[in-house]
C-alpha positions in Angstrom: -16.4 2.4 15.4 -17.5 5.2 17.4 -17.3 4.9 21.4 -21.3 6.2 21.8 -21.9 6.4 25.6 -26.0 5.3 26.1 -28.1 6.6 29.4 -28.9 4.2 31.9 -32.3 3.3 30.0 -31.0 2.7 26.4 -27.9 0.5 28.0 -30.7 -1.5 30.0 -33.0 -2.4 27.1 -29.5 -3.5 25.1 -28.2 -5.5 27.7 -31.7 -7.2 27.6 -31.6 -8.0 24.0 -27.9 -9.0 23.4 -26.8 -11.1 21.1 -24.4 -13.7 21.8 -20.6 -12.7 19.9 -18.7 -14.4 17.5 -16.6 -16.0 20.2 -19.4 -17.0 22.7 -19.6 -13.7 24.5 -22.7 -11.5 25.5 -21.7 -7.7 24.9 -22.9 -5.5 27.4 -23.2 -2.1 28.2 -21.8 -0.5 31.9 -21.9 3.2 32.6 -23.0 3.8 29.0 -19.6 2.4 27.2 -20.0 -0.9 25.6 -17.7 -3.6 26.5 -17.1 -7.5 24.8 -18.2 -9.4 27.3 -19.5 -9.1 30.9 -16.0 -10.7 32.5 -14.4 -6.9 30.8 -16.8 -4.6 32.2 -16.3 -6.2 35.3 -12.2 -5.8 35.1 -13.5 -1.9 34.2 -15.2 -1.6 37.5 -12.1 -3.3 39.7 -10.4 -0.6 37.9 -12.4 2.1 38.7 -11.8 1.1 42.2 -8.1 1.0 42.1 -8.7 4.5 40.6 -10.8 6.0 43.2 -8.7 3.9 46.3 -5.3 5.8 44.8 -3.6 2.8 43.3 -3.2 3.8 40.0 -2.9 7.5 38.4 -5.3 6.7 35.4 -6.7 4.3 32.8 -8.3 4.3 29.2 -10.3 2.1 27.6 -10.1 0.5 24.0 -6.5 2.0 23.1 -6.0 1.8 19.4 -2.1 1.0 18.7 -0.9 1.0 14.7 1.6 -1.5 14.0 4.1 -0.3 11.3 7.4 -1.6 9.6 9.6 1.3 8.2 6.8 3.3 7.5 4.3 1.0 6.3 1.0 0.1 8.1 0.6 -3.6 8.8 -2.5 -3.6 11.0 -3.8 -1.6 14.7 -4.2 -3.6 17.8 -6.9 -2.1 20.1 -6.0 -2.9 23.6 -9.0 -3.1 26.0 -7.2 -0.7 29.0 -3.7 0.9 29.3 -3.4 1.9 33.1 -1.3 4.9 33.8 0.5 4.1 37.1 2.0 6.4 39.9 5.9 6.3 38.6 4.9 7.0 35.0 4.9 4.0 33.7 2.2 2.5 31.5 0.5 -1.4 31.4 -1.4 -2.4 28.4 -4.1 -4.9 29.9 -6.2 -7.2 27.6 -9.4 -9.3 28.6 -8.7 -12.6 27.1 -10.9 -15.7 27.3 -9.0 -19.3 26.5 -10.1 -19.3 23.1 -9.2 -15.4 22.3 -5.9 -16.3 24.2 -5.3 -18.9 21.7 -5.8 -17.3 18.1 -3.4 -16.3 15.9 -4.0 -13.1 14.7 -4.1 -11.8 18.7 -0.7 -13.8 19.2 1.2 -12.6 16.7 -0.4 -8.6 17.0 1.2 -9.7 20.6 4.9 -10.6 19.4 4.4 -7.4 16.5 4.2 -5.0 19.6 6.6 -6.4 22.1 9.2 -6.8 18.8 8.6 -3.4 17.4 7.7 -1.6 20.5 8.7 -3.2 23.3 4.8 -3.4 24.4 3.8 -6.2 26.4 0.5 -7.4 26.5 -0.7 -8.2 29.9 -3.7 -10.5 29.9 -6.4 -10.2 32.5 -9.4 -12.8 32.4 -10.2 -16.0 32.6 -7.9 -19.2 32.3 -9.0 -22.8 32.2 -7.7 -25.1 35.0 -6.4 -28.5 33.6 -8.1 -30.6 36.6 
């Protein structure tokens, strides 16, 4: 899928006619780049400000990462940010609801990259709180 950045007026008439995803998010569009839901555009703008404040070096969105076993392509993981920090160093974030949190083909794309890579998956987003 092509990352197609939309001026101000094209990303406001899709924001108004969204449609509602497959797991109960709204898509919507923010400084012309689409994003899954409105909780990860708004983890895109805190890091925009960690950029511009000097916290981290850099960031990129939607990261595509191939997952292969000795030479053979088992399936890509598209990370929602990898943050470049000051040291070197790099985080992979993911926005994760409860429910994407909890399916299996996210979990074990998870264990794939921290086994094979030594990746690990830092989740950012919301989490339920047992009352």
């Amino acid at each position: 899928m092509a990352k197609t950045k939309l001026t101000p007026l094209q990303a406001s008439i899709y924001n108004r006619s969204a449609k509602q995803g497959k797991y109960k998010s709204r898509g919507i569009y923010r400084d012309g780049f689409f994003f899954h839901s409105t909780g990860e555009a708004d983890y895109y703008d805190q890091l925009k400000m960690r950029l511009r404040a000097g916290e981290i070096k850099d960031f990129k969105r939607q990261v595509k990462m191939k997952i292969s076993i000795n030479g053979q392509h088992i399936t890509s993981y598209v990370a929602d940010f990898v943050v470049e920090l000051h040291d070197g160093n790099k985080q992979v974030l993911d926005y994760k609801s409860d429910f994407t949190r909890n399916l299996d083909t996210y979990k074990i794309k998870k264990r794939l990259l921290l086994a094979l890579y030594n990746i690990n998956i830092i989740e950012v987003g919301t989490m339920s709180r047992k009352k």
